[in-house]
N, C-alpha and C positions, 0 to 999 in steps of 0.2 A: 621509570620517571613518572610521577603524578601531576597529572592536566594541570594545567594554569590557565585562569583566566587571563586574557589577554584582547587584543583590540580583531576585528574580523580577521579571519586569515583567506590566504587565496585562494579564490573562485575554486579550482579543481580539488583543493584539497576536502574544505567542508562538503562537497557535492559527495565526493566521494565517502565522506565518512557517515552522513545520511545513507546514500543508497544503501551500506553495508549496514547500516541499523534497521530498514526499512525490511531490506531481504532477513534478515534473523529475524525480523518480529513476524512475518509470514511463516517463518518455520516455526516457531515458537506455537505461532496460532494452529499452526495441524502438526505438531507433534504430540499433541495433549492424545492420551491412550483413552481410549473408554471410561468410565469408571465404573469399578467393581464393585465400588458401595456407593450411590448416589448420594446418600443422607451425608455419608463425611467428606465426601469428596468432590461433590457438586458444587460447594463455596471455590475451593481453590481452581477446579477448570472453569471459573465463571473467572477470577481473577487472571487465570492466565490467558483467557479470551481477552479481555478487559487492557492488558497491556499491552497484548497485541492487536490492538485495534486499531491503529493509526497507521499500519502498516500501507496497506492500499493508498491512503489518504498522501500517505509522503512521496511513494513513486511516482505518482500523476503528478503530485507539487514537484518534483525533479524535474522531471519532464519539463513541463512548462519553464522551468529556470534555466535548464540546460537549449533549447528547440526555442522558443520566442522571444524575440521574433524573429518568423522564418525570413532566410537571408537571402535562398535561393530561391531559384521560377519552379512552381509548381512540379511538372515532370521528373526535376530532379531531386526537388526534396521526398516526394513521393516514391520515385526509387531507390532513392536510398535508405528511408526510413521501413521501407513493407522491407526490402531484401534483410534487415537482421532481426524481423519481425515475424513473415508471415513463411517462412520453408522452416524454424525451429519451431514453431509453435505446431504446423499441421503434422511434421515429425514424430512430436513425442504425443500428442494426439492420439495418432495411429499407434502407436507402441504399446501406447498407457492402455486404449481400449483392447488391444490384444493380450495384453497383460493380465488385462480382468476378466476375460474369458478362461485364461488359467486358472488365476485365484480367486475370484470371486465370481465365478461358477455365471456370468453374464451372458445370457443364452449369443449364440451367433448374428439372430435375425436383430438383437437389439443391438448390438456391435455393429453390424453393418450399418443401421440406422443411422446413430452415433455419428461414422464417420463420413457417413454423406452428407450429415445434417451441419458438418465442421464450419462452412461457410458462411453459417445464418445461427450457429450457439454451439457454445464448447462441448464439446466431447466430453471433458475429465472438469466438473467444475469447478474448480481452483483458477482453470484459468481464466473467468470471465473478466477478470482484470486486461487480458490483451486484449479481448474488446472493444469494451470501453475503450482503450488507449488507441485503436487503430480508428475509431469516430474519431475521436482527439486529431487524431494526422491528417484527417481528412479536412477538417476544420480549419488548422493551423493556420495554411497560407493566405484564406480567407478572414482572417482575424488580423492578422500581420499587422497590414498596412494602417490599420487603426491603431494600431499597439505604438507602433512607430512614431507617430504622430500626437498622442493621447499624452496629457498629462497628467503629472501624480494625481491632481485632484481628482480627474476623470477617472484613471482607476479604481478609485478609491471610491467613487459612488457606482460605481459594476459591484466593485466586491461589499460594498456596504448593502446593494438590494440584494444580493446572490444570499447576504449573510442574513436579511430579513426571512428569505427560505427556508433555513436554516435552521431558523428557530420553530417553525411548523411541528417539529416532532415535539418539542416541548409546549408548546401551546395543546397539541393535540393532546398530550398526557395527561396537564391539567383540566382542561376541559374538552372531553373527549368528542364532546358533539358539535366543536367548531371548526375544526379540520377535516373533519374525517373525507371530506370530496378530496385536499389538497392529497393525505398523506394516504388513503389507503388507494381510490379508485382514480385518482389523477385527475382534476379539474384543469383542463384546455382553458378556460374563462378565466381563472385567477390573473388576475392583471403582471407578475411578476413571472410567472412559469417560465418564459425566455430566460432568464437570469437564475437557472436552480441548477442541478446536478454537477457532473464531477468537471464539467468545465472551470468553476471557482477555484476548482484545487491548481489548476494551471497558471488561471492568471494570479491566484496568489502567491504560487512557486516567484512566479516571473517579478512580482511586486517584491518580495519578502530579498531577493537577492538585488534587484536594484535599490530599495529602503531600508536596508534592514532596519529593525526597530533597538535604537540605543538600550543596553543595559545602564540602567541609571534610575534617577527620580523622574519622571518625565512619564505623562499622562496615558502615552500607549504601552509602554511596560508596565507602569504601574496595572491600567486592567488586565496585561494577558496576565501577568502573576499572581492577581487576586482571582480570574476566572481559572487559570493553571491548577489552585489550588483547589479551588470551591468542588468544581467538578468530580473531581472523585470522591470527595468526602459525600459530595451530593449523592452518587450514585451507589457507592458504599451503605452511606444509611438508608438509603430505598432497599437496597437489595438485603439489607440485617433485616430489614422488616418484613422480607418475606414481597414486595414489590416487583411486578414483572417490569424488568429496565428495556426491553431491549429498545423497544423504539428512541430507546436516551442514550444507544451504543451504536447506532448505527453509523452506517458509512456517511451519509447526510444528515450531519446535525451538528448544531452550534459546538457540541463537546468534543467530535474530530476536529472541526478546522483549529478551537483552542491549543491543542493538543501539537498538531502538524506546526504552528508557529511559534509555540513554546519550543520543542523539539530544535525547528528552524534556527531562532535567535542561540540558545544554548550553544549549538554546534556550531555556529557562527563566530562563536567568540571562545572555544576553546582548540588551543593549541596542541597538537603531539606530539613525541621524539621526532626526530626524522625517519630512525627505524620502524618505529608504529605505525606511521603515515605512510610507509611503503610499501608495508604489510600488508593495510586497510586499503591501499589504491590496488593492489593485484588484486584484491579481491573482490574487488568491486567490477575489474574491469569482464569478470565471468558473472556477476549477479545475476544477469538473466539466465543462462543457463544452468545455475544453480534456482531458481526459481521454477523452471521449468521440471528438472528431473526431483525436483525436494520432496515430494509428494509419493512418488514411489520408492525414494531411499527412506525415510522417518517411516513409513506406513507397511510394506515391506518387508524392508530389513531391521530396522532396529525396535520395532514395534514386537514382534516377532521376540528379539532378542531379549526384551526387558520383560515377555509375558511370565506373570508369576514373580515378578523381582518382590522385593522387600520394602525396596526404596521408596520413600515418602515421594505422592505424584509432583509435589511440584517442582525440589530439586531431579527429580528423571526426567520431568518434560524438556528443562532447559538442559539436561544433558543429552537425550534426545536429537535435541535441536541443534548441540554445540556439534553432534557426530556429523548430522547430516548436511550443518555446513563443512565441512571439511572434507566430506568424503564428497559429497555435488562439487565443491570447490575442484579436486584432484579430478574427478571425472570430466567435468570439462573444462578443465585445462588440457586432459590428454585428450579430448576431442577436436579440439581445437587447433593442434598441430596436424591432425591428418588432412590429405587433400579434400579442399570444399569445408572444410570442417568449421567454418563459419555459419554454413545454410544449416547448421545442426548443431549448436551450439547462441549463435547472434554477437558472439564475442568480434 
């Protein structure tokens, strides 16, 4: 049956068909193999970087949609958030670095290092993402009560300065010698710095499900559709020209948050079977531990398996991608039934 547009559907369904787009564009993102010829194949892993870029940007917006405002007292929301948080993450930590002592020949003393250093930065860096998100939690309950209280306007000049931030990477681009304190050495003094990083993705989560932004004629559709579009075409023609984009790809800049509320809105207003949608909510309901182990099943196993293939890189990346969601999927699901099998899993 093909999507229909239709009016928002409910709260758990759209959440959940994000997080499962958000968790495939991560896989997407580290399934891409080497390339074996850079000249012909360095456009297409630049492209399949490129789409999955908004991945990170969209689990912190969940986040924040699903978590504020926090509803309960500190204690409890902090126990319950670190326990499917912080015993899966230090889990596959430990695993992942004993794993690259096998395969990638990782002396032991920097293994150990690694794992002591787990507290204070990741082990296996894919996962700086739970980082970030575990300051987020810490945050949370401390923001609450202003959330609670705040209104649309008020929001809406938070994420209008956060979004002033925002644009730093592109001012620096163009003119390189007027940023350069904000975006490479971090300027403390910039009047705005309270108002920048991945906290905006949160409160925009939080904004974007209480307002969603009408599909229609109307002034803020109309720009995220005309920035929806420009954007890549923008970055596109930089990069045909031989252009180092990345500071215009990055996790903080005006063309993820586009991106995350483009994404948003879309998925807000399209409907699925019932079968589809119940497909897409089991599957969501393991994304973190599918998130967690993706990295050694794509890298691995089917890295491994596709070496020497034939296959053009960019349909293997997303086939890559499509395995290692399904096989992460079945693995913890069947983690998940054994006893405890939450603190190793977060499902």
């Amino acid at each position: 049956m093909q999507p229909v547009i239709s009016r928002p559907q409910p709260r758990l369904d759209y959440i959940d068909n994000l997080r499962v787009l958000a968790c495939f564009l991560v896989l997407l993102t580290h399934s891409s193999m080497p390339a074996s010829n850079p000249e012909t194949e360095g456009s297409w892993l630049f492209a399949l970087s490129f789409i999955g870029s908004p991945s990170s940007e969209l689990f912190l917006a969940l986040s924040g949609t699903v978590l504020l405002p926090v509803k309960t007292g500190f204690a409890k929301f902090y126990r319950r958030r670190f326990i499917k948080l912080i015993p899966p993450l230090v889990i596959w930590s430990i695993l992942g670095v004993l794993l690259y002592t096998q395969t990638h020949d990782l002396p032991w003393s920097q293994a150990l290092q690694r794992i002591v250093h787990i507290p204070v930065q990741p082990a296996i860096g894919v996962y700086w993402f739970v980082y970030a998100m575990v300051g987020l939690y810490l945050l949370a309950p401390y923001i609450s009560p202003w959330l609670k209280n705040a209104s649309k306007l008020q929001i809406e000049w938070f994420l209008s300065l956060w979004l002033i931030n925002m644009t730093l990477p592109i001012i620096n681009y163009l003119i390189p010698t007027f940023s350069t304190n904000f975006i490479t050495n971090g300027n403390y003094y910039w009047e705005l710095c309270y108002f920048g990083g991945f906290l905006g993705y949160w409160l925009m989560g939080y904004y974007l499900n209480r307002y969603p932004i009408k599909v229609g004629c109307n002034f803020k559709f109309t720009i995220l559709l005309i920035l929806t579009i420009s954007y890549p075409i923008m970055i596109l023609c930089l990069k045909t020209n031989g252009h180092d984009v990345t500071i215009l790809t990055d996790n903080l800049q005006l063309g993820s948050a586009v991106l995350v509320a483009a994404l948003y809105t879309l998925l807000q207003n399209i409907r699925l079977s019932a079968q589809i949608q119940k497909s897409i909510t089991g599957i969501a309901k393991y994304s973190f531990g599918i998130y967690l182990t993706h990295i050694y099943i794509a890298r691995e196993m089917f890295w491994g398996l596709f070496d020497g293939s034939s296959i053009h890189i960019f349909p293997r990346t997303f086939l890559i991608a499509l395995l290692t969601l399904a096989t992460g999927y079945f693995l913890t699901r069947l983690l998940s039934i054994i006893p405890n099998g939450k603190y190793i899993t977060g499902a």
